[in-house]
DRENLUMNU-675187 format. One line per 3 residues: number of its first residue (from 1); their letters; for each residue x, y, z of C-alpha. Coordinates in Angstrom, 3 decimals. Example, Ala and Ser with C-alpha at 12.3 -4.5 7.8 and 13.67 -1.06 7.14 Angstrom:
REM residues 2
1) AS) 12.300,-4.500,7.800  13.670,-1.060,7.140
END
This chain:
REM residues 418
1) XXX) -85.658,-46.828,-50.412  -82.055,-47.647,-50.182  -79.168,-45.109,-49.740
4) XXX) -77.805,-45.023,-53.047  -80.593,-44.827,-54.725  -81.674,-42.024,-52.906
7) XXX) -78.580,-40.258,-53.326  -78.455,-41.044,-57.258  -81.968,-39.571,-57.055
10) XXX) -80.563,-36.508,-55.117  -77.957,-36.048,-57.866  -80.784,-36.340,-60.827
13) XXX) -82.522,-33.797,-59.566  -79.531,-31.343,-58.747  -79.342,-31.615,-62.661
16) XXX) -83.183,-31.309,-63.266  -83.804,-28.455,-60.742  -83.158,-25.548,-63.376
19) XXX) -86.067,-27.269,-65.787  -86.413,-28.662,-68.713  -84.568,-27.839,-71.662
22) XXX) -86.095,-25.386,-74.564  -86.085,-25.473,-78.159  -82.893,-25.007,-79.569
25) XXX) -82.109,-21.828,-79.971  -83.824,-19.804,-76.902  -80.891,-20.069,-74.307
28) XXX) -82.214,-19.205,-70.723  -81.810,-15.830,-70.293  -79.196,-14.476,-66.992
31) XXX) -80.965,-13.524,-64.204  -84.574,-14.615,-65.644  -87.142,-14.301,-63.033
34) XXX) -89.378,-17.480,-62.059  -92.821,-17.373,-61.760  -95.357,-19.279,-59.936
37) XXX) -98.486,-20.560,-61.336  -101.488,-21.646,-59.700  -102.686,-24.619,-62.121
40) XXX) -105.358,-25.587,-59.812  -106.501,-24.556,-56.503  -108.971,-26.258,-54.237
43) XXX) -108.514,-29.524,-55.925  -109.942,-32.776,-54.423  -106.600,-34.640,-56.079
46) XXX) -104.010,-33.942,-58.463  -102.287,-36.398,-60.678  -98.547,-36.322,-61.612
49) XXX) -96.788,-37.973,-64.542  -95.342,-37.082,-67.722  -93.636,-38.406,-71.154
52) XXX) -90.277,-38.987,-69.507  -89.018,-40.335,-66.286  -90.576,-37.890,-63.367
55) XXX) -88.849,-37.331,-60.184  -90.355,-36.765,-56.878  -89.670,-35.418,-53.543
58) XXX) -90.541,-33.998,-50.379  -91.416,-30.025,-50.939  -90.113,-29.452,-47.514
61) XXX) -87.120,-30.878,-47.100  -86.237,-32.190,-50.694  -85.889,-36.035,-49.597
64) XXX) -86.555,-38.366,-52.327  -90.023,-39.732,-52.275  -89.743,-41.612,-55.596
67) XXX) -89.808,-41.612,-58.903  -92.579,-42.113,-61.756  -91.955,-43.916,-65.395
70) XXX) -92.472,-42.612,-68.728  -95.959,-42.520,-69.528  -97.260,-43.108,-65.787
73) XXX) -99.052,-41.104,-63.108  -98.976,-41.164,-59.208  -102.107,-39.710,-57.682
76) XXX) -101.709,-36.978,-54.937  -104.557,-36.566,-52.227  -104.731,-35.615,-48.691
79) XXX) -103.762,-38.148,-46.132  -106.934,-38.674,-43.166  -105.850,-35.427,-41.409
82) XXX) -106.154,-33.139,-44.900  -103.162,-31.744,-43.684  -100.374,-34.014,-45.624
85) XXX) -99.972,-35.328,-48.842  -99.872,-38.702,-49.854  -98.992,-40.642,-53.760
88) XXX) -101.425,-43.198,-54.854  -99.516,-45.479,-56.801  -101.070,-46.942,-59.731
91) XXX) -100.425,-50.891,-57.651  -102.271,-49.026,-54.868  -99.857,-48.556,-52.693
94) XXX) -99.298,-45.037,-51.079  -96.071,-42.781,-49.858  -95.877,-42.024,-46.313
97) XXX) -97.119,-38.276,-45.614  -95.923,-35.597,-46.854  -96.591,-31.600,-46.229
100) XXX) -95.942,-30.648,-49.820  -94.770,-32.363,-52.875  -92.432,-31.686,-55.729
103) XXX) -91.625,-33.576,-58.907  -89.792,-32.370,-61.815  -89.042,-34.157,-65.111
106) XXX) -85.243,-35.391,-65.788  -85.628,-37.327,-69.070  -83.932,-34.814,-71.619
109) XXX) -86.933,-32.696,-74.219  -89.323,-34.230,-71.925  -91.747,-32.828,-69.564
112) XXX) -93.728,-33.139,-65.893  -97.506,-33.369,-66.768  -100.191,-32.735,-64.474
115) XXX) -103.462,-33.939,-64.736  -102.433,-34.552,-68.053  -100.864,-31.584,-69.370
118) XXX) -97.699,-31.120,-69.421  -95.220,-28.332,-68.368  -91.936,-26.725,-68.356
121) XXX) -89.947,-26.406,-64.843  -91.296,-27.733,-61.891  -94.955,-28.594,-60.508
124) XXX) -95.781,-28.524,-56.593  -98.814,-29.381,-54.675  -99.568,-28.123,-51.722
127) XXX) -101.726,-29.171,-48.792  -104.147,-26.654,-47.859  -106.394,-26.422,-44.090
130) XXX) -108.446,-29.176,-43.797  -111.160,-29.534,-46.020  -109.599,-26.838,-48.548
133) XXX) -108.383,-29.003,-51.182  -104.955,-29.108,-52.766  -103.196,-25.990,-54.949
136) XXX) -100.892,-27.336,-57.714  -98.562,-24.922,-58.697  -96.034,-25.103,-62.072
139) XXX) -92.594,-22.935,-60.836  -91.306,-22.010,-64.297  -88.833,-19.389,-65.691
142) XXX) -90.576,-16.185,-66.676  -89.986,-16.998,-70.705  -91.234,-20.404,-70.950
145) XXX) -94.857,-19.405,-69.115  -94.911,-16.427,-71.804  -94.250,-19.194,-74.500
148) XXX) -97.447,-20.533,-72.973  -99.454,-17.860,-72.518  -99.018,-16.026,-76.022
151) XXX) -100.682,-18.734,-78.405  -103.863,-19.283,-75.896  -104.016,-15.118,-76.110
154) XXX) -103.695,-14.453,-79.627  -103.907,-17.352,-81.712  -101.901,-18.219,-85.013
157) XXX) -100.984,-15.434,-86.986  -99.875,-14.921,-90.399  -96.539,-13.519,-91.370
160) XXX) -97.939,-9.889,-91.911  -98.801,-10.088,-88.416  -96.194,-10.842,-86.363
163) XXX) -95.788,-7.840,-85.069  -98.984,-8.379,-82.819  -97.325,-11.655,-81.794
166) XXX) -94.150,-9.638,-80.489  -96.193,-6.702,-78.633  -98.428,-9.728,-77.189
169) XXX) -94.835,-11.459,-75.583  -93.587,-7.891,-74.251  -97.649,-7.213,-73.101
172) XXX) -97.671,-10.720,-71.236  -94.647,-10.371,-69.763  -94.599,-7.352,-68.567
175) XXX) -98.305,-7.593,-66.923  -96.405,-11.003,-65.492  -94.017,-9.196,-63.648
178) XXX) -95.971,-6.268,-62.488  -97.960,-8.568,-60.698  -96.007,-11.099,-59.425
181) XXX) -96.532,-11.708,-56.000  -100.211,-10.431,-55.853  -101.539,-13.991,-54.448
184) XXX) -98.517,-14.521,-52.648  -101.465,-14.989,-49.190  -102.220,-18.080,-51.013
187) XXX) -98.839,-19.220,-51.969  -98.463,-18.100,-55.891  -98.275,-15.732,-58.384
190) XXX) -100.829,-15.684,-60.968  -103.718,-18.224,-61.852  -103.709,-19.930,-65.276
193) XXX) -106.554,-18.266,-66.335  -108.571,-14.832,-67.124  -107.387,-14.106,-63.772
196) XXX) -104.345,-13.578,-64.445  -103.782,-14.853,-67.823  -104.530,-18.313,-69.795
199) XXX) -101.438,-20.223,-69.242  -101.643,-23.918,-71.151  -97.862,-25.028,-71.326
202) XXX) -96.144,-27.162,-73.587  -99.315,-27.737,-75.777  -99.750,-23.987,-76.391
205) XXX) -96.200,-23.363,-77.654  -95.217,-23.058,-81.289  -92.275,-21.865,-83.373
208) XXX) -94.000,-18.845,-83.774  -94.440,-18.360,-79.920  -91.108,-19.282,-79.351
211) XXX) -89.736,-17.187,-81.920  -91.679,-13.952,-80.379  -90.651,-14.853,-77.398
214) XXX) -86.646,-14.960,-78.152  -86.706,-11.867,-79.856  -88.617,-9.966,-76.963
217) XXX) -86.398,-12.105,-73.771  -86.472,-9.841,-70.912  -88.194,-6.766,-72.561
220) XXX) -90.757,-4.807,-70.801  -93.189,-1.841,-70.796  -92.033,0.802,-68.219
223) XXX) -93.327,4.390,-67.436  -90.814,6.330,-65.473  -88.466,3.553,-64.535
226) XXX) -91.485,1.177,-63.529  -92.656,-1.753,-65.273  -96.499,-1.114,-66.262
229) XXX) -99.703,-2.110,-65.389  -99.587,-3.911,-68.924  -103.550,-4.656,-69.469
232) XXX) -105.128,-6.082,-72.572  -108.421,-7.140,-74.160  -110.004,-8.438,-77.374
235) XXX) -111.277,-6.025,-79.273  -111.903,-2.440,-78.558  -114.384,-1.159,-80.829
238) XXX) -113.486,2.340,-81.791  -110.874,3.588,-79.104  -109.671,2.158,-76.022
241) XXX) -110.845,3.160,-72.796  -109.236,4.503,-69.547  -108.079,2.427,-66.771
244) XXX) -110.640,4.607,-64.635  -113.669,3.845,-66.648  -113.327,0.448,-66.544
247) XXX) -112.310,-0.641,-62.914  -113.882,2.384,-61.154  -111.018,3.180,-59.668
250) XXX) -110.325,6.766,-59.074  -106.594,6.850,-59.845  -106.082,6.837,-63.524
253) XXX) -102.507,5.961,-65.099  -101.312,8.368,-67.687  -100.565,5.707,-70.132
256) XXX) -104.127,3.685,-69.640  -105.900,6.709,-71.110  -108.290,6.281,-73.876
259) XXX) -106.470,5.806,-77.176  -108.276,6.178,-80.946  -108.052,3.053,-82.810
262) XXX) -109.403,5.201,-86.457  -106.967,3.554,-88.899  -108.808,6.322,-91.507
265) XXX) -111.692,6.542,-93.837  -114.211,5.737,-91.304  -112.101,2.313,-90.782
268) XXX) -110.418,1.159,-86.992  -107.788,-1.521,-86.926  -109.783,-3.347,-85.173
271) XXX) -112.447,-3.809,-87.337  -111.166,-7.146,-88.316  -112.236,-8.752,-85.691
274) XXX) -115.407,-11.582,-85.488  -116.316,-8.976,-82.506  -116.107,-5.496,-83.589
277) XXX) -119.693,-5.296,-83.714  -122.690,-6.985,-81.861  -126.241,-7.006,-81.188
280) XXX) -127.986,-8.894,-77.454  -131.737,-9.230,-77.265  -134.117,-9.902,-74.607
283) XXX) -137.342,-10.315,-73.578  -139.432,-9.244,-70.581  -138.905,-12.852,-68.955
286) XXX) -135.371,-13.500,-69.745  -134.540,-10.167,-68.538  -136.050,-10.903,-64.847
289) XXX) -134.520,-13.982,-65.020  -131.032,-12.742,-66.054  -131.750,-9.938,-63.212
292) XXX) -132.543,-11.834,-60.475  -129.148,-14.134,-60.537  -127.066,-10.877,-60.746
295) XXX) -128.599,-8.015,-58.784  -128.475,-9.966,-55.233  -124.953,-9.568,-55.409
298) XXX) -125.106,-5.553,-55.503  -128.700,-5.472,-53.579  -131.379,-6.973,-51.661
301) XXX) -134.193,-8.383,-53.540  -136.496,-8.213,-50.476  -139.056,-11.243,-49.844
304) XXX) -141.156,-10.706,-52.651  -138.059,-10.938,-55.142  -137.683,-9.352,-58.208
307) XXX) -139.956,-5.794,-58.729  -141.284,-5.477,-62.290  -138.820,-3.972,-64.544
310) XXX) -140.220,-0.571,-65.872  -136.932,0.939,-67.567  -133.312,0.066,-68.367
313) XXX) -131.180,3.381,-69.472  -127.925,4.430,-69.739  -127.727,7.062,-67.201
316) XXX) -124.229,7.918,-67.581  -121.102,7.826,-70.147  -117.750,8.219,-69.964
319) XXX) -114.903,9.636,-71.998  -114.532,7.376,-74.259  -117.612,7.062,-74.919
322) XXX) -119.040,3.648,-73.066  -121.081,3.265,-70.508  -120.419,4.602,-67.125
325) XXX) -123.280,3.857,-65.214  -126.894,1.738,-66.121  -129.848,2.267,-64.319
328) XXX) -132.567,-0.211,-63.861  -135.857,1.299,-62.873  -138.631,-0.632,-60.686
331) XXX) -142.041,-0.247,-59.653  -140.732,1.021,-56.666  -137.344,2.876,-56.707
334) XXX) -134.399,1.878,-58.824  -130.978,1.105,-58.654  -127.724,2.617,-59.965
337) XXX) -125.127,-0.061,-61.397  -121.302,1.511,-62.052  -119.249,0.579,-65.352
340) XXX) -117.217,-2.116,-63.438  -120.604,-4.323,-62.832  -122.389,-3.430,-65.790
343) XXX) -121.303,-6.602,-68.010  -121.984,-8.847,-65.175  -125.323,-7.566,-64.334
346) XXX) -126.610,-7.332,-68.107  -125.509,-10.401,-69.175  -127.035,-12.217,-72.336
349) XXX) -127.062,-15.546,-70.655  -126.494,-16.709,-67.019  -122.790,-17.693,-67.746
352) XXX) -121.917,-15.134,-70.223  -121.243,-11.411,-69.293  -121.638,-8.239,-72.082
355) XXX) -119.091,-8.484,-74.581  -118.234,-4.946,-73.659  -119.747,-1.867,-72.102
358) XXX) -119.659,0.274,-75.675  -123.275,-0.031,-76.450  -126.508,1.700,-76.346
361) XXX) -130.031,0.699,-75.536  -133.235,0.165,-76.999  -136.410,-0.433,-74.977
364) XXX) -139.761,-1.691,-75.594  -142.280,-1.604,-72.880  -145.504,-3.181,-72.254
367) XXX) -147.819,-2.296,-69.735  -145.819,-0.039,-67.471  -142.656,-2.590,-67.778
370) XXX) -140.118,-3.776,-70.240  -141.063,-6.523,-72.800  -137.515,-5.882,-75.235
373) XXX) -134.510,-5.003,-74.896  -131.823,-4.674,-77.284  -128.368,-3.519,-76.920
376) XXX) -125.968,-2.973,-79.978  -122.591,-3.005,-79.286  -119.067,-2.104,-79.795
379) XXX) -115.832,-4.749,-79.078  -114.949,-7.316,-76.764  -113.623,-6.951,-72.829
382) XXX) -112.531,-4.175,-70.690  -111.231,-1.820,-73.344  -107.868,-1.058,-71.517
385) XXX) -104.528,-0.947,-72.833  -103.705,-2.822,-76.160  -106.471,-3.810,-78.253
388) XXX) -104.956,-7.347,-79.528  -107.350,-7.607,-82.452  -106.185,-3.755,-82.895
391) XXX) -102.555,-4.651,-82.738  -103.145,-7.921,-85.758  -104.616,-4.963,-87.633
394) XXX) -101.468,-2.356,-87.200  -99.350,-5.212,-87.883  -101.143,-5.959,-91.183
397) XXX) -100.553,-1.759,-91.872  -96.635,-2.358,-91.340  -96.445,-1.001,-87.727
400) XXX) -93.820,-2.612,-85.712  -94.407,-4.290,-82.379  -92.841,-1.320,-80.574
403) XXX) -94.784,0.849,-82.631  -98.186,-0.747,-81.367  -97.294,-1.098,-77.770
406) XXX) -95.975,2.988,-77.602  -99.525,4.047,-79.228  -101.714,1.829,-76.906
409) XXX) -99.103,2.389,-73.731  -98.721,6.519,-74.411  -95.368,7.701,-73.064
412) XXX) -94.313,3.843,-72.274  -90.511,2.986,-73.379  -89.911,-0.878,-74.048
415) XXX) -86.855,-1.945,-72.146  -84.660,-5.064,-71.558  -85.140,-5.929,-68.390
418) X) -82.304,-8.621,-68.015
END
């Protein structure tokens, strides 16, 4: 590459190194933290493009590597060591190695894409140890990944309940910055997924997201001066549960305690939801088969495998009501399962945990072992913190967003963090 181009690609990307512009009207905020998200990790390859002109360079020392057309895509995989990083060009040509990538978009209301999706700020891959795969990363401002979280997590709403919209931007962001950081070992901050939380970009933003998201910039849940352990789930039944119930963790938090979701009359705000109620079935066969993939991880099956199941019961509750412990009974002993593994172990099909732990049991046995079970349940996920199908429901009753997030955060204050 010659030396004026390289420097006019240098320049470009002085310009483009902030990221992309927003919609009009949501102006960066000052001193906006950056996050970065793990779009993929492990991957064989990675492909980089977008809808405007992409430009690309060295991760490690920012030298121009080159730069991709509107509409195009350059292929990243490991050179023959798996150590470096090389571009596949669509002629078949390849870039000399690199340790790391970069590329960032600098066509104005365009966007990097990668492996087809698009996304604001900047997108990275990274070579892992050999024979690890590649991790592609999007670095982008702390507003623009709630923009793309917040539709993926709640969905369209209707005007009466925006409110759920706004606690669901302060909610995301907040649990955002709590835990940026945690996967720093690997070289980011949160995965795109129900890791962390679903993160699609561009494609997941909407005037209503954006609009949430302006009106919220910067705000946060804190308790005592620190930002919160902001957790959230589907749909919680009949109350919320506490932090301890769920995760088995023996510290509780004083504003993760259970929380009543009774909206009056024998009603709960929740009770809106496709999931407020459920029923799971199964039969003596399914059940072994359903046990056998899941208890190995928790205990040994032995060399004769799975023991006859005699008995499934609930042998403990807790606070709130859901189920603290489930013990499975064999021919020969039994074994004990806590409320953090319960969903995972009793799961209605191999790829599908329990909708929740709120449920109780009925068993039908057959000759000294169980030919039915049936468990009828409450809600939908851990039952900690706000109950988003809850919070469309307050919304709908004319509670404010700040209103929601200090019932299902108890002694939480919402403040602007820059």
């Amino acid at each position: 590459m010659r030396r004026s181009t390289k420097r006019a690609l240098a320049n470009l990307l002085l310009l483009a190194a902030a990221g992309c512009p927003r919609p009009t009207g949501v102006p960066t905020p000052a001193g906006e933290p950056e996050l970065r998200v793990a779009l993929a990790v492990g991957a064989a390859s990675a492909a980089l493009g977008g809808d405007g002109e992409v430009f690309v360079t060295d991760d490690g020392n920012g030298a121009p590597v080159g730069s991709i057309p509107a509409g195009l895509s350059w292929t990243v995989i490991p050179d023959s060591s798996g150590t470096r990083l090389q571009l596949l060009k669509p002629d078949g040509t390849r870039t000399e190695p690199h340790r790391g990538i970069a590329a960032v978009n600098v066509t104005e209301n365009r966007f990097a894409a990668a492996n087809g999706r698009r996304y604001r700020g900047r997108i990275h891959v990274i070579a892992g140890p050999p024979g690890a795969g590649l991790t592609l990363v999007n670095r982008v401002g702390i507003e623009a990944y709630v923009a793309g979280v917040v539709g993926p997590e709640m969905g369209a709403r209707r005007p009466n309940e925006l409110a759920a919209i706004l606690a669901q931007a302060v909610v995301s962001r907040s649990f955002a910055l709590k835990n940026r950081g945690r996967w720093e070992s690997l070289g980011f901050d949160a995965y795109a997924d129900i890791r962390d939380q679903v993160y699609n970009g561009v494609v997941a933003e909407t005037p209503q997201v954006w609009d949430a998201v302006r009106r919220t910039a910067g705000q946060v849940l804190r308790y005592r001066g620190e930002i919160i352990e902001a957790y959230f789930h589907s749909t919680c039944g009949f109350s919320t549960a506490g932090v301890e119930e769920a995760f088995g963790t023996g510290r509780g938090r004083p504003y993760l305690r259970a929380v009543s979701d009774a909206s009056g009359r024998g009603h709960y705000y929740c009770d809106i939801s496709p999931r407020f109620r459920w029923r799971e079935e199964w039969d003596g066969p399914k059940l072994r088969a359903i046990f056998s993939r899941t208890l190995p991880a928790l205990m040994p099956l032995g060399g004769d495998g799975l023991q006859k199941v005699a008995d499934v019961e609930v042998s403990r509750t807790t606070r709130s009501g859901r189920v603290g412990e489930l013990r499975i009974v064999f021919e020969r002993g039994d074994v004990r399962i806590p409320a953090a593994d319960v969903r995972n172990v009793l799961r209605p099909e191999a790829d599908r945990p329990l909708q929740s732990t709120a449920f109780q049991l009925t068993v039908t046995k057959d000759g000294g072992q169980v030919s039915r079970l049936v468990a009828a349940g409450a809600g939908s996920g851990h039952g900690v913190g706000m109950c988003q199908w809850g919070a469309v429901g307050r919304a709908r009753a004319g509670q404010d967003y700040r209103a929601i997030l200090t019932t299902y955060f108890p002694g939480t204050k919402i403040e602007k963090l820059y």
